[in-house]
Backbone bond lengths (Angstrom), bond angles and torsions (degrees), N, CA, C in turn:
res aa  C-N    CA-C-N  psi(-1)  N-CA   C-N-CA  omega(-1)  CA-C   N-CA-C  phi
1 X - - - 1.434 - - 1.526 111.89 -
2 X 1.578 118.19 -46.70 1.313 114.38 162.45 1.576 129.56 -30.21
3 X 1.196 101.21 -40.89 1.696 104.81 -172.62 1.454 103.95 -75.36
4 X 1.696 124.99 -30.53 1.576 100.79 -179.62 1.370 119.54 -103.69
5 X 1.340 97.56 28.69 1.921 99.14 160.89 1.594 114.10 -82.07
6 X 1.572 124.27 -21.06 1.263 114.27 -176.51 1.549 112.52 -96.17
7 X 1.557 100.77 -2.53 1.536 115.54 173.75 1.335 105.15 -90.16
8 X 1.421 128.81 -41.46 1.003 113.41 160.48 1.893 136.39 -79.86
9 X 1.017 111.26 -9.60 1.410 121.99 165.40 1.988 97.18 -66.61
10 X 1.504 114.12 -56.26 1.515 92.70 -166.12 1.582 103.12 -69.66
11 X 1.017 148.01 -48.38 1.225 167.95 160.50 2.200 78.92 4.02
12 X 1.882 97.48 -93.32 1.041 88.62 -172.53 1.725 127.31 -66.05
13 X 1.357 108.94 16.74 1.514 103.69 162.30 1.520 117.46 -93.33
14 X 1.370 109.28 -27.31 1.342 107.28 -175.32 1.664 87.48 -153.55
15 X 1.144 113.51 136.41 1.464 103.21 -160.91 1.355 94.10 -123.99
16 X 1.324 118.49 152.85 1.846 130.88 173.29 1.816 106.97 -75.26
17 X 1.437 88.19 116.39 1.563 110.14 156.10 1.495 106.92 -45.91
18 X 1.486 114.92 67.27 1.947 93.55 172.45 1.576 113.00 -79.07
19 X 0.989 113.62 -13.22 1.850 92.78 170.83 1.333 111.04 -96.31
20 X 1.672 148.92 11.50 0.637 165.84 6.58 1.947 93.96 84.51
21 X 1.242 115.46 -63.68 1.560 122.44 -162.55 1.683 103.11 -125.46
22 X 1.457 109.24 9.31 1.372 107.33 143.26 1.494 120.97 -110.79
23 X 1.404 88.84 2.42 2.068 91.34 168.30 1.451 99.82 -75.55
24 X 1.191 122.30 -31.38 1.660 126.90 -150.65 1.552 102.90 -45.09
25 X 1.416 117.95 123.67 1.657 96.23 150.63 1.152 151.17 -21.02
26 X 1.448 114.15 -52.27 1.813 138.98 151.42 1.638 97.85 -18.49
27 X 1.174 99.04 -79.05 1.324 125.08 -141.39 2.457 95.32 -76.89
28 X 1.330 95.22 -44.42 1.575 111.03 162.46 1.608 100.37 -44.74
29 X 0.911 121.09 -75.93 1.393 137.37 -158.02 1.943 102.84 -70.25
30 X 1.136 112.27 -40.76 1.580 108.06 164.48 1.968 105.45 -50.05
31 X 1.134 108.74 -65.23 1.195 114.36 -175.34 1.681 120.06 -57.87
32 X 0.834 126.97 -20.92 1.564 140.04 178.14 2.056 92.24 -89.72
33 X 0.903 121.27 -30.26 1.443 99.58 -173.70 1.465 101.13 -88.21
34 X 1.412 107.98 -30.47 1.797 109.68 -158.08 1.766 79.94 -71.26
35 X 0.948 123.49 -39.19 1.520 129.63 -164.07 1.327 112.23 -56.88
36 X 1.523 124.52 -53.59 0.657 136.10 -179.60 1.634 131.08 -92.54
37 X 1.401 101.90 25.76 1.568 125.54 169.84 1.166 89.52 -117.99
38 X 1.465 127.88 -72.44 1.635 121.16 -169.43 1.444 122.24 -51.91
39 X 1.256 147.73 -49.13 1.199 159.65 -135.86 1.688 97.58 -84.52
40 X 1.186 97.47 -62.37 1.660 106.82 -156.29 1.513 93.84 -65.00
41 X 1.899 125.11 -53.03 1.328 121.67 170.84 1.128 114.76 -48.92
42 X 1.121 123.65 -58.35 1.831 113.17 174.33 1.349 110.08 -43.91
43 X 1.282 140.26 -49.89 1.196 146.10 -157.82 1.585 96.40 -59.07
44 X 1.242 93.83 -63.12 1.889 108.17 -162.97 1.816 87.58 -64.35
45 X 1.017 136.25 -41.46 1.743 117.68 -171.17 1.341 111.37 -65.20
46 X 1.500 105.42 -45.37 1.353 102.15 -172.86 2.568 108.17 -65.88
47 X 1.399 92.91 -26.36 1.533 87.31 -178.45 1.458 88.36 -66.74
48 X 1.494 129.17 -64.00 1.144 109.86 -161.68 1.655 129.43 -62.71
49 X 1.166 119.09 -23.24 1.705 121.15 144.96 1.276 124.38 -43.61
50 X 1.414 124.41 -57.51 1.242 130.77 -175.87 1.428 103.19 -58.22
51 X 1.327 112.33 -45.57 1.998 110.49 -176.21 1.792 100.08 -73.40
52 X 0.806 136.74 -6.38 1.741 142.72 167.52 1.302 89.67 -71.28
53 X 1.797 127.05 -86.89 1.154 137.56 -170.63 1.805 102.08 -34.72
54 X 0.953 106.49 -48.93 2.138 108.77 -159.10 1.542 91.50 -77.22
55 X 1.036 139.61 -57.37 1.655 135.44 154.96 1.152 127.94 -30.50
56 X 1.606 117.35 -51.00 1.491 102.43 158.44 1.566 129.46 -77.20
57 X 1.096 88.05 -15.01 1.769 97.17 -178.49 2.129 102.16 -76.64
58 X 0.923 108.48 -47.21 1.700 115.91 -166.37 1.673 120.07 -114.40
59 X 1.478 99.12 -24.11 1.417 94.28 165.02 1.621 130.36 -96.17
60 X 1.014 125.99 43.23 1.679 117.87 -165.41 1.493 113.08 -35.28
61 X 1.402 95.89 -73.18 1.903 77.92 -169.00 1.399 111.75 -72.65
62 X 1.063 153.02 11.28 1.410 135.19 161.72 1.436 93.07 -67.33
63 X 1.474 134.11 -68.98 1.474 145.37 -140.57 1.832 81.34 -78.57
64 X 1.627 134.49 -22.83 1.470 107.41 -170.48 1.526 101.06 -94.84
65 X 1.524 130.76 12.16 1.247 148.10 170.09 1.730 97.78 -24.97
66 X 0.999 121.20 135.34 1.454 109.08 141.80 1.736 116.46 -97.66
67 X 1.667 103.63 148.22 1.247 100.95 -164.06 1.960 88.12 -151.13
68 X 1.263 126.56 128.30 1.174 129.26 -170.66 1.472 110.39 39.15
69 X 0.591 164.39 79.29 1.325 168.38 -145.86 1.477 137.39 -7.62
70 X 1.510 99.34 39.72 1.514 123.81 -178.64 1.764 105.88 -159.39
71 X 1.171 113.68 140.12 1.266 108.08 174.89 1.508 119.42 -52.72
72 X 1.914 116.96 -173.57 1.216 104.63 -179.65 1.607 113.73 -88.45
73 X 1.358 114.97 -38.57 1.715 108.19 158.53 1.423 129.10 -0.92
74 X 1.974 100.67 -73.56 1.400 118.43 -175.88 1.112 100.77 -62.80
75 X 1.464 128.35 -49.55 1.756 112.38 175.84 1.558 124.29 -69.60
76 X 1.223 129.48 -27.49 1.591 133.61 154.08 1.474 104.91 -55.07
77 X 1.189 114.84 -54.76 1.602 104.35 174.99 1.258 134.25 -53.00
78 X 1.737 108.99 -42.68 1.839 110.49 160.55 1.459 118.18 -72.65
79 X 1.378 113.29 -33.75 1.707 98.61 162.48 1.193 144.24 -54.39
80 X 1.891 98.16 -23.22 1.167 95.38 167.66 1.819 127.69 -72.25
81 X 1.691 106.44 -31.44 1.216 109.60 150.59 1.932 141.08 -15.34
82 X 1.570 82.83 -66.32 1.430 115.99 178.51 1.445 109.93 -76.34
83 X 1.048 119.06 -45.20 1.375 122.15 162.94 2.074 117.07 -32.71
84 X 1.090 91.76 -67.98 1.412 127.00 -179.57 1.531 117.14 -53.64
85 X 1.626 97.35 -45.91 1.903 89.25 163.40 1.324 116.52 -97.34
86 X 1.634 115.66 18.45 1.458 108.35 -179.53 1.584 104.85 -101.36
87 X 1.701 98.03 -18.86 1.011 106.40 179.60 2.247 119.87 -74.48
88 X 1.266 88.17 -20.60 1.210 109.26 -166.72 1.902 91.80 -85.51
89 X 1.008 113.76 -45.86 1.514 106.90 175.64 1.376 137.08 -78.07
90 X 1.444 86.27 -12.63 1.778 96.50 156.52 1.351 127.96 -91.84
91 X 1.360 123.20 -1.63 1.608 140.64 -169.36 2.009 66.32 -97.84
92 X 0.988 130.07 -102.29 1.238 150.80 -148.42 2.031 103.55 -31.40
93 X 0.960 102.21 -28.96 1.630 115.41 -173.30 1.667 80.45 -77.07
94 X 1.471 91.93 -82.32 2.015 104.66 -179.78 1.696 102.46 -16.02
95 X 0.910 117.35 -76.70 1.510 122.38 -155.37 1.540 92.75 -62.65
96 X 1.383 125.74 -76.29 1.538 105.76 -174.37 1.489 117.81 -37.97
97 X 1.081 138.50 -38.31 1.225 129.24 -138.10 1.717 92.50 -111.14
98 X 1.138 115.03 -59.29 1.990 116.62 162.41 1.154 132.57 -93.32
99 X 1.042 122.88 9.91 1.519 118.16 -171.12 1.581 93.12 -132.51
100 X 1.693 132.23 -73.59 1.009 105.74 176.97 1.698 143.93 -35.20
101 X 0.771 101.83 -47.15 1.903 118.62 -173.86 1.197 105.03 -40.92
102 X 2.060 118.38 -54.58 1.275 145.88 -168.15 1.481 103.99 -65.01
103 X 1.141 113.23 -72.45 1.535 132.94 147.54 2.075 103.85 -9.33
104 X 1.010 92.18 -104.64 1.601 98.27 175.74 1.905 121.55 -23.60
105 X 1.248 99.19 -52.15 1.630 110.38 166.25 1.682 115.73 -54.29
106 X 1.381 109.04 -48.95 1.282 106.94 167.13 1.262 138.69 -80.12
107 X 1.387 102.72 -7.98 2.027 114.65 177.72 1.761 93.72 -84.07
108 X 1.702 125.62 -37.20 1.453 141.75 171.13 1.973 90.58 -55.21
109 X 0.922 119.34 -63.97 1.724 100.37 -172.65 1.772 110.03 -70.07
110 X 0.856 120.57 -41.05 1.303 113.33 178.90 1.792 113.72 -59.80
111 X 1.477 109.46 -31.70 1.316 100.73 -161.92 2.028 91.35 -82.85
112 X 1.384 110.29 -19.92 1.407 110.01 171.04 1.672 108.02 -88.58
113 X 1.105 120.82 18.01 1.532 113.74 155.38 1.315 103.60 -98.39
114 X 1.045 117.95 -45.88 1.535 130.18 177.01 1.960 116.05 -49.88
115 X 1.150 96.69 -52.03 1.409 105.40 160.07 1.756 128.84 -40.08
116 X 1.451 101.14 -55.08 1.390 125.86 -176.70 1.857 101.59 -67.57
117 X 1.195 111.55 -49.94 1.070 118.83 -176.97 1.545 111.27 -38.11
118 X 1.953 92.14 -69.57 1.208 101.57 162.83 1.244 139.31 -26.37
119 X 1.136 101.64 -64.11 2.497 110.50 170.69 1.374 99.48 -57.56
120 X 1.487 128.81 -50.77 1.874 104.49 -162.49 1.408 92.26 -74.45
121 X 1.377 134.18 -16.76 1.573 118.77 -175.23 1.468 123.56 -53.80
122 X 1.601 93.39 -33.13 1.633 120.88 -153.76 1.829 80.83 -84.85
């Protein structure tokens, strides 16, 4: 806690342009990738939920099918499970591998705006 009282003392002496450093390209270009990993996957989970929901809602006997030895419901229903942590382990790959790094580079410029701040304060 000690260390962000002098970050926050320069802050309010000379304070960081953050929209200013959310215009940044860097920082543009972080957001266009995270965007464009998240959006479209969300999109497609939620269609593929909604077609679970509209199947159980309107199709009965297809979903009371038996199929390996459970109807198709119970197996749409654990896929959706499986669905969901596959989905979760590909966000998790994503983020280490493109998003953190980018991320990290830009928390490194901010904490050196913050720095700077600091010296003209003094």
């Amino acid at each position: 806690m000690s260390e962000d009282v002098p970050v926050q003392e320069a802050a309010e002496a000379a304070p960081i342009d953050y929209e200013k450093f959310q215009a940044s390209p860097e920082f543009q270009e972080l957001k266009r990738r995270l965007r464009s990993f998240v959006f479209p996957l969300t999109a497609a989970f939620l269609a593929w939920f909604l077609l679970y929901v509209l199947l159980g809602a309107f199709a009965h006997e297809f979903m009371a099918r038996p199929f390996l030895g459970l109807n198709v419901a119970i197996w749409l229903g654990l896929l959706q499970f499986v669905t969901t942590f596959a989905i979760t382990t590909a966000y998790v790959m994503f983020a280490n591998k493109r998003i953190d790094p980018r991320t990290e580079a830009l928390r490194a410029d901010l904490e050196d705006l913050a720095r700077e701040a600091e010296g003209a304060a003094r």
